[in-house]
N, C-alpha and C positions, 0 to 999 in steps of 0.2 A: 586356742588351746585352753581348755581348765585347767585351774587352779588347784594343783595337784601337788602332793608330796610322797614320796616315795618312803619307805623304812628302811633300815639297814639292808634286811636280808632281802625288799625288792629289790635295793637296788643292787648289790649282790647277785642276783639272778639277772637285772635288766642287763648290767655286764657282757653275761656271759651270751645272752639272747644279741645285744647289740655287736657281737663279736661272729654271732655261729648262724644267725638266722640267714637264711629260711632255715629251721631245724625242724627235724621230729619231734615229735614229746618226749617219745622215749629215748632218744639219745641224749636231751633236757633231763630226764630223769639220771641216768648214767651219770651224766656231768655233776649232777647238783651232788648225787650219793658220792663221789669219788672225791670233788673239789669239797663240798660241807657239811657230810654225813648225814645228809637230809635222807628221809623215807619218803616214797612215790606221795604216799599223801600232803603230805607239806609240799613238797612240789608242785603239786598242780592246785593245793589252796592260793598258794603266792601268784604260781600263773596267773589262777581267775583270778588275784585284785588287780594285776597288772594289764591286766584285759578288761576287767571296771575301770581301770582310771585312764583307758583310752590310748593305752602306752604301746603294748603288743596283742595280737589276733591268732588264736588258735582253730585254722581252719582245717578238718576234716585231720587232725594230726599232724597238721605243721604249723608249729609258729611264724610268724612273720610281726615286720616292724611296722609299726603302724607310724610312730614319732624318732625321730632319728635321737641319736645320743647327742648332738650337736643341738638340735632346735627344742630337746629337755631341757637341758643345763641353760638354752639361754632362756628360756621361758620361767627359769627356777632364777637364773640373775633378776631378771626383771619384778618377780615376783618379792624378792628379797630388797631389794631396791626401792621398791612402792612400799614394804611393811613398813622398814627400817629408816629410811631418809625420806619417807613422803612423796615417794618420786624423785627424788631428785638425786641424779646421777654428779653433777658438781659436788653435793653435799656427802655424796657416796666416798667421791675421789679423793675429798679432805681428810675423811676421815680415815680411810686407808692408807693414805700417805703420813698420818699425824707421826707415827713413830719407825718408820723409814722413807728416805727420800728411793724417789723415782731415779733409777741410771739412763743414763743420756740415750741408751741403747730404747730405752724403753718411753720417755719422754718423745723421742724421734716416732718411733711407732702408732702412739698416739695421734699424735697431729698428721702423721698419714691417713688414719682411720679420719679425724674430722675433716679432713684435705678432701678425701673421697667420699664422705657422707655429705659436705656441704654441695661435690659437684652432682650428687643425684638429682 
């Protein structure tokens, strides 16, 4: 996946695509005017970046997901994680934790996640 960043109002619209797709455009259109006063034109300008940056596909009138809302967001951690700590996800943790501690609910969770990433 590239190295992509979304802007408010894409992601604003990826939302509503990651909620309603497969949709028509025109019902994309309806949504976006009723939900953010947007005109057909700004609608389908934001579509096509969002079909430039490889997110959703507008075929013959219907959109469809090209990247799921789940494997965005982790491709946007990652991405964020490599700007900001150099890669490193330890270096991530500290600093997220520097001014709240982790609840034992949530410490527990983790070492599940590394329990089952080290058995892959």
């Amino acid at each position: 996946m590239e190295n992509f960043k979304l802007t408010a109002a894409e992601l604003d619209m990826a939302e509503i695509l990651w909620q309603q797709a497969p949709l028509k455009s025109s019902a994309l259109v309806a949504l976006c005017l009723a939900r953010f006063d947007w005109k057909k034109s700004t609608t389908y300008t934001l579509l096509h970046r969002l079909e430039e940056k490889g997110v959703f596909k507008n075929e013959n009138g219907t959109i469809r997901t090209i990247v799921s809302k789940e494997d965005f967001f982790s491709a946007q951690s990652r991405i964020f994680v490599e700007e900001s700590f150099n890669g490193s996800l330890p270096k991530f943790i500290t600093a997220f934790t520097r001014k709240s501690r982790l609840s034992k609910a949530e410490i527990d969770e983790l070492k599940r996640i590394i329990d089952e990433y080290a058995g892959e």
